[in-house]
ChimeraX commands (.cxc) that place a marker at each C-alpha (Angstrom):
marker #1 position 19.37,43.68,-13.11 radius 0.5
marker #1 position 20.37,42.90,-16.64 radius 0.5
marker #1 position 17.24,41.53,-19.03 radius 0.5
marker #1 position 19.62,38.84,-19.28 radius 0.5
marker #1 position 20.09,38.36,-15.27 radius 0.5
marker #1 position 16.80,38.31,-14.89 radius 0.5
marker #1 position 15.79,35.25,-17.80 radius 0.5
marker #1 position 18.75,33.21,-16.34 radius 0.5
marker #1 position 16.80,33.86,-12.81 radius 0.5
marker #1 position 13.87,32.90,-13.59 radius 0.5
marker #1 position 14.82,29.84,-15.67 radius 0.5
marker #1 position 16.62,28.73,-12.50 radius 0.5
marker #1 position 12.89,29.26,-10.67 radius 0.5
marker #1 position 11.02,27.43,-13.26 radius 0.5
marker #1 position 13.14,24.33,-12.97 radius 0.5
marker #1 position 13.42,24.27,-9.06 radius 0.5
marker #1 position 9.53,24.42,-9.01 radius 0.5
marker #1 position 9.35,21.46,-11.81 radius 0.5
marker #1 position 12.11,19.59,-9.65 radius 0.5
marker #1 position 10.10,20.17,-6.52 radius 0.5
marker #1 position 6.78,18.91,-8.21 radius 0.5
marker #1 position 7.80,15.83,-9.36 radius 0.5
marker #1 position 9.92,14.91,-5.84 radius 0.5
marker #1 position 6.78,14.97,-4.12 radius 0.5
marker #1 position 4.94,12.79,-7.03 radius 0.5
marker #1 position 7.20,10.43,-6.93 radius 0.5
marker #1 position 7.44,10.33,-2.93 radius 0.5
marker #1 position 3.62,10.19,-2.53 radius 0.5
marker #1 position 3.63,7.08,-5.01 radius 0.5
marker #1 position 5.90,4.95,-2.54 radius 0.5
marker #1 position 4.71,1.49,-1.99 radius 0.5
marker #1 position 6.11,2.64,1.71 radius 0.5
marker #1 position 2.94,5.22,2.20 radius 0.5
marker #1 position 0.70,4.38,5.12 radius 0.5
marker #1 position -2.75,5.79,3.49 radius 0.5
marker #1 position -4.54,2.94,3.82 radius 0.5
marker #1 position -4.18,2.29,-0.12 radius 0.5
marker #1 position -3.44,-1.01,-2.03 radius 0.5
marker #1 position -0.05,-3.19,-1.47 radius 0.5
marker #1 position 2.29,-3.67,-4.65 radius 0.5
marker #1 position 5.46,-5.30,-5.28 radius 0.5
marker #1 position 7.40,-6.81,-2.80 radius 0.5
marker #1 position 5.41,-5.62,0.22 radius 0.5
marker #1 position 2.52,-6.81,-0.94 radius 0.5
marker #1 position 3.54,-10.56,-1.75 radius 0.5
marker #1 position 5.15,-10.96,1.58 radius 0.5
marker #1 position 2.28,-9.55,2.92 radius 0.5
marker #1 position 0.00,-11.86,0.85 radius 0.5
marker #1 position 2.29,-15.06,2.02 radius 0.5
marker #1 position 2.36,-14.23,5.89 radius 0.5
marker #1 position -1.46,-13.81,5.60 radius 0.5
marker #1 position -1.96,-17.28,3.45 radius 0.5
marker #1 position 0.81,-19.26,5.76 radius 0.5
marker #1 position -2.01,-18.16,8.90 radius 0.5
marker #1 position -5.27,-18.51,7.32 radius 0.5
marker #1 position -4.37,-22.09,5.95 radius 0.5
marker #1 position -4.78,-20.84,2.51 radius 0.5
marker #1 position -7.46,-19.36,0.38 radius 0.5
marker #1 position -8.02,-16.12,-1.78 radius 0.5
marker #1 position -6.93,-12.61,-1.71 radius 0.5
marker #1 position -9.35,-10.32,-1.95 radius 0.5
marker #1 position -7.39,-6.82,-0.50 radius 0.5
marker #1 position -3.73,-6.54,0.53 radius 0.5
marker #1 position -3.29,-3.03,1.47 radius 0.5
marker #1 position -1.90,-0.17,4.07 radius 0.5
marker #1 position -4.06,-0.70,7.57 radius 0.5
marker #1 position -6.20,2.44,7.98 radius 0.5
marker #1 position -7.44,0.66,11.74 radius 0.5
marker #1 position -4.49,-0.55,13.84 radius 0.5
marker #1 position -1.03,-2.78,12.30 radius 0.5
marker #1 position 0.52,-1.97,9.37 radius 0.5
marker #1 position -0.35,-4.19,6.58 radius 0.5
marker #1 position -4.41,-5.47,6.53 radius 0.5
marker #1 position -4.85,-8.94,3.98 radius 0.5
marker #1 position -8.01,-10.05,3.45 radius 0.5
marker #1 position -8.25,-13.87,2.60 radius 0.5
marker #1 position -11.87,-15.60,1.39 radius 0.5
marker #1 position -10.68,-18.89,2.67 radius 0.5
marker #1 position -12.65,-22.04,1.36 radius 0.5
marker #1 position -15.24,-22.19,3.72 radius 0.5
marker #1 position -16.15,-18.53,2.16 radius 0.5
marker #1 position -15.54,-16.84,5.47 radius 0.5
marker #1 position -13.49,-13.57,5.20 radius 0.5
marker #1 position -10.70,-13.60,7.24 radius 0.5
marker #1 position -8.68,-9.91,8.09 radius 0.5
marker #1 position -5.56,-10.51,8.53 radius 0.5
marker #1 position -3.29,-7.98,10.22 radius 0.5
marker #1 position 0.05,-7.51,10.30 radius 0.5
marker #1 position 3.15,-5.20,11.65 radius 0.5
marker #1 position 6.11,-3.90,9.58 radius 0.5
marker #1 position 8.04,-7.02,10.24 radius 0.5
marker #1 position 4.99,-9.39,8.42 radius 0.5
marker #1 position 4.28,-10.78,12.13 radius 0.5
marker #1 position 0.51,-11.35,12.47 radius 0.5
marker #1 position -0.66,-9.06,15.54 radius 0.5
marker #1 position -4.23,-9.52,15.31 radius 0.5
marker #1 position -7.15,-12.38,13.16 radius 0.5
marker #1 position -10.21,-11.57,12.73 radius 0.5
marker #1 position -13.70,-13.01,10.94 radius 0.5
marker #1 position -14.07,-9.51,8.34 radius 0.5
marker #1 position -18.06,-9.06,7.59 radius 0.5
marker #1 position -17.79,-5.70,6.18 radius 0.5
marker #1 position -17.83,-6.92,2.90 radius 0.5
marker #1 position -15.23,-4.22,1.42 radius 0.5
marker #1 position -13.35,-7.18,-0.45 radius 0.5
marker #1 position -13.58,-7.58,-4.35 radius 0.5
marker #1 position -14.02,-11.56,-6.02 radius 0.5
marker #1 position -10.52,-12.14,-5.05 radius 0.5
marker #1 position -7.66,-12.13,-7.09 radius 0.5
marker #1 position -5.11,-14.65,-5.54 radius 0.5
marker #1 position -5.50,-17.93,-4.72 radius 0.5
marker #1 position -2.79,-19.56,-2.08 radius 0.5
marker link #1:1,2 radius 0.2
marker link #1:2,3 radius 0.2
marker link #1:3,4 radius 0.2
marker link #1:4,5 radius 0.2
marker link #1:5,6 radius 0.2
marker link #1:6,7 radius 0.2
marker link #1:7,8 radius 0.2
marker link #1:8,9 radius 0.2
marker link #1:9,10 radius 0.2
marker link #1:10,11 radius 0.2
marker link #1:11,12 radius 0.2
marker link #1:12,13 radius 0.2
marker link #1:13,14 radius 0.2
marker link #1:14,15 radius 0.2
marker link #1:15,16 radius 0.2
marker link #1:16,17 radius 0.2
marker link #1:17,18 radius 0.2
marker link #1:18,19 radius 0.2
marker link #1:19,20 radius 0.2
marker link #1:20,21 radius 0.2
marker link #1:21,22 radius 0.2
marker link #1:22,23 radius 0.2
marker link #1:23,24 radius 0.2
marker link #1:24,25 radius 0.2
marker link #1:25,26 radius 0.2
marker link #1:26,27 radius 0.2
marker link #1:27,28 radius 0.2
marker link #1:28,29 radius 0.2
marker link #1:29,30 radius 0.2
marker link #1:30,31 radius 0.2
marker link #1:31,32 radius 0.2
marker link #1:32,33 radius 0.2
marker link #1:33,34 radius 0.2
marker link #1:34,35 radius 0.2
marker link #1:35,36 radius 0.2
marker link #1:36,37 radius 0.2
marker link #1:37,38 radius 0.2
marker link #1:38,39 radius 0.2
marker link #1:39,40 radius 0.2
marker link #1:40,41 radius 0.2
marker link #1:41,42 radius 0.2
marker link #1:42,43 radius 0.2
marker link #1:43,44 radius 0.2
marker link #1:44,45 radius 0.2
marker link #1:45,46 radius 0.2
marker link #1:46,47 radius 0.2
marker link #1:47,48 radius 0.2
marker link #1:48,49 radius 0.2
marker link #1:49,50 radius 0.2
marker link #1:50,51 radius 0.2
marker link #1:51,52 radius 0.2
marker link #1:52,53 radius 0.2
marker link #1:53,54 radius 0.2
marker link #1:54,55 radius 0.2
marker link #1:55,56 radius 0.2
marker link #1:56,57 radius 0.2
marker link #1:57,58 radius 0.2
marker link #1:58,59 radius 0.2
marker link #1:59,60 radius 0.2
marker link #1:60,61 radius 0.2
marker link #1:61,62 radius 0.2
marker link #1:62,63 radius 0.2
marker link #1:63,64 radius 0.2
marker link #1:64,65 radius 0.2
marker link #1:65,66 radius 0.2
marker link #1:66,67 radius 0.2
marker link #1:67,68 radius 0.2
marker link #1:68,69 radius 0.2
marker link #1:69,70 radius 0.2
marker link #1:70,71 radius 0.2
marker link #1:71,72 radius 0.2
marker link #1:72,73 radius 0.2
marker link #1:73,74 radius 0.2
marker link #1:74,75 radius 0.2
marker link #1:75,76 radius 0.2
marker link #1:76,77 radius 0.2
marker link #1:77,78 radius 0.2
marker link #1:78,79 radius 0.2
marker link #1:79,80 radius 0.2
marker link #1:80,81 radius 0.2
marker link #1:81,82 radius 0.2
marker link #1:82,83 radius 0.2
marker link #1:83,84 radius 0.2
marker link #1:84,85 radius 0.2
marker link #1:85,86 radius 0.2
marker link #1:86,87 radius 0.2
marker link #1:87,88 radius 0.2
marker link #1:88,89 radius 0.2
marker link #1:89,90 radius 0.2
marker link #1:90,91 radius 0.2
marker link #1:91,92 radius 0.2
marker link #1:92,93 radius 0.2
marker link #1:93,94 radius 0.2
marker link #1:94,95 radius 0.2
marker link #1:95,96 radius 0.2
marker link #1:96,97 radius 0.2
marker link #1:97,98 radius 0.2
marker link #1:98,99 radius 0.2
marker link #1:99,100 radius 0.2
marker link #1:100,101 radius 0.2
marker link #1:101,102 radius 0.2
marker link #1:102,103 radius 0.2
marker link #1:103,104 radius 0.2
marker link #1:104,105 radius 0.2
marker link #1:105,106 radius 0.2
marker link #1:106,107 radius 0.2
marker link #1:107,108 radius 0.2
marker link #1:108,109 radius 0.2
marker link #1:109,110 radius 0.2
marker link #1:110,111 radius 0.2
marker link #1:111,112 radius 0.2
view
Protein backbone atom coordinates (compact mmCIF):
# COMPACT_ATOMS: atom_id res chain seq x y z
CA UNK A 1 0.00 0.00 0.00
CA UNK A 2 0.65 3.61 -0.83
CA UNK A 3 1.84 5.90 2.43
CA UNK A 4 -1.07 7.67 1.28
CA UNK A 5 -3.52 4.41 1.29
CA UNK A 6 -2.51 3.67 4.35
CA UNK A 7 -3.22 7.48 6.29
CA UNK A 8 -6.64 7.51 4.46
CA UNK A 9 -7.05 3.85 6.21
CA UNK A 10 -6.36 4.58 9.24
CA UNK A 11 -8.19 7.93 9.43
CA UNK A 12 -11.24 5.88 8.40
CA UNK A 13 -10.28 3.53 11.73
CA UNK A 14 -9.84 6.39 14.01
CA UNK A 15 -13.25 7.83 13.29
CA UNK A 16 -15.24 4.45 13.29
CA UNK A 17 -13.69 3.81 16.81
CA UNK A 18 -14.68 7.59 17.96
CA UNK A 19 -18.22 6.91 16.29
CA UNK A 20 -18.48 3.62 18.10
CA UNK A 21 -17.45 5.23 21.54
CA UNK A 22 -19.76 7.78 21.74
CA UNK A 23 -22.95 5.39 20.36
CA UNK A 24 -22.53 3.42 23.33
CA UNK A 25 -22.23 6.73 25.70
CA UNK A 26 -25.00 8.02 24.54
CA UNK A 27 -27.05 4.58 24.62
CA UNK A 28 -25.93 3.77 28.20
CA UNK A 29 -27.25 7.37 29.25
CA UNK A 30 -30.97 6.46 28.15
CA UNK A 31 -33.56 7.40 30.63
CA UNK A 32 -34.90 3.80 29.12
CA UNK A 33 -31.88 1.77 31.06
CA UNK A 34 -33.09 -0.72 33.62
CA UNK A 35 -29.91 -0.39 36.13
CA UNK A 36 -31.68 0.37 38.92
CA UNK A 37 -30.49 4.18 38.60
CA UNK A 38 -32.51 7.46 39.09
CA UNK A 39 -35.77 8.42 36.86
CA UNK A 40 -35.54 11.76 34.71
CA UNK A 41 -37.73 13.48 32.40
CA UNK A 42 -40.82 12.24 31.36
CA UNK A 43 -40.55 8.77 32.90
CA UNK A 44 -39.88 9.94 35.95
CA UNK A 45 -42.88 12.49 36.43
CA UNK A 46 -45.37 9.96 35.31
CA UNK A 47 -43.80 7.75 37.48
CA UNK A 48 -43.83 10.32 40.35
CA UNK A 49 -47.79 11.05 39.56
CA UNK A 50 -48.97 7.28 39.41
CA UNK A 51 -47.07 6.83 42.74
CA UNK A 52 -48.66 10.23 44.43
CA UNK A 53 -52.36 9.47 42.80
CA UNK A 54 -51.91 5.82 45.15
CA UNK A 55 -50.23 6.93 48.18
CA UNK A 56 -52.78 9.88 48.67
CA UNK A 57 -50.02 12.29 48.35
CA UNK A 58 -46.83 13.13 50.10
CA UNK A 59 -43.02 13.49 49.22
CA UNK A 60 -40.65 11.98 46.85
CA UNK A 61 -37.80 10.82 48.16
CA UNK A 62 -36.41 8.22 45.08
CA UNK A 63 -38.03 7.68 41.67
CA UNK A 64 -35.82 5.32 39.96
CA UNK A 65 -35.27 1.92 37.72
CA UNK A 66 -36.54 -1.21 40.13
CA UNK A 67 -33.42 -3.29 40.89
CA UNK A 68 -36.15 -5.96 42.95
CA UNK A 69 -39.20 -6.86 40.85
CA UNK A 70 -41.55 -4.02 38.45
CA UNK A 71 -40.10 -1.61 36.53
CA UNK A 72 -40.24 1.75 38.02
CA UNK A 73 -39.74 1.82 42.24
CA UNK A 74 -41.16 5.58 43.85
CA UNK A 75 -40.62 6.13 47.15
CA UNK A 76 -43.19 8.58 48.82
CA UNK A 77 -42.66 9.94 52.75
CA UNK A 78 -46.34 10.47 53.01
CA UNK A 79 -47.51 12.79 55.97
CA UNK A 80 -47.78 10.43 58.56
CA UNK A 81 -43.78 10.02 57.87
CA UNK A 82 -44.21 6.42 56.85
CA UNK A 83 -42.22 5.45 53.67
CA UNK A 84 -44.24 4.04 51.24
CA UNK A 85 -42.44 1.89 48.00
CA UNK A 86 -44.29 2.19 45.40
CA UNK A 87 -43.90 -0.14 42.43
CA UNK A 88 -44.80 0.02 39.18
CA UNK A 89 -44.74 -1.79 35.51
CA UNK A 90 -43.82 -0.16 32.16
CA UNK A 91 -47.36 0.93 31.65
CA UNK A 92 -47.26 3.20 35.26
CA UNK A 93 -49.85 0.47 36.68
CA UNK A 94 -49.07 -0.08 40.39
CA UNK A 95 -48.24 -3.98 40.76
CA UNK A 96 -47.17 -4.05 44.21
CA UNK A 97 -47.36 -1.25 47.87
CA UNK A 98 -45.38 -1.65 50.34
CA UNK A 99 -44.39 0.11 54.00
CA UNK A 100 -40.23 0.76 52.81
CA UNK A 101 -38.03 0.68 56.25
CA UNK A 102 -34.78 0.43 54.60
CA UNK A 103 -34.20 3.87 54.92
CA UNK A 104 -32.31 4.30 51.38
CA UNK A 105 -34.50 7.54 50.70
CA UNK A 106 -32.91 11.13 50.83
CA UNK A 107 -35.15 14.34 52.68
CA UNK A 108 -37.37 14.23 49.76
CA UNK A 109 -37.47 16.40 47.01
CA UNK A 110 -41.16 16.52 45.74
CA UNK A 111 -44.02 17.24 47.43
CA UNK A 112 -47.58 16.02 45.74
Amino acid sequence: MQRTTKLIAGGALTVALIGAGAGMAVAGSSDESSDGGALSGPTREKAVAAALEVTGGGRVSEAEHADDGGTYSVEVIVESGRHIEVKLDDNFHVIKQENDDDGSGSDGSDRG
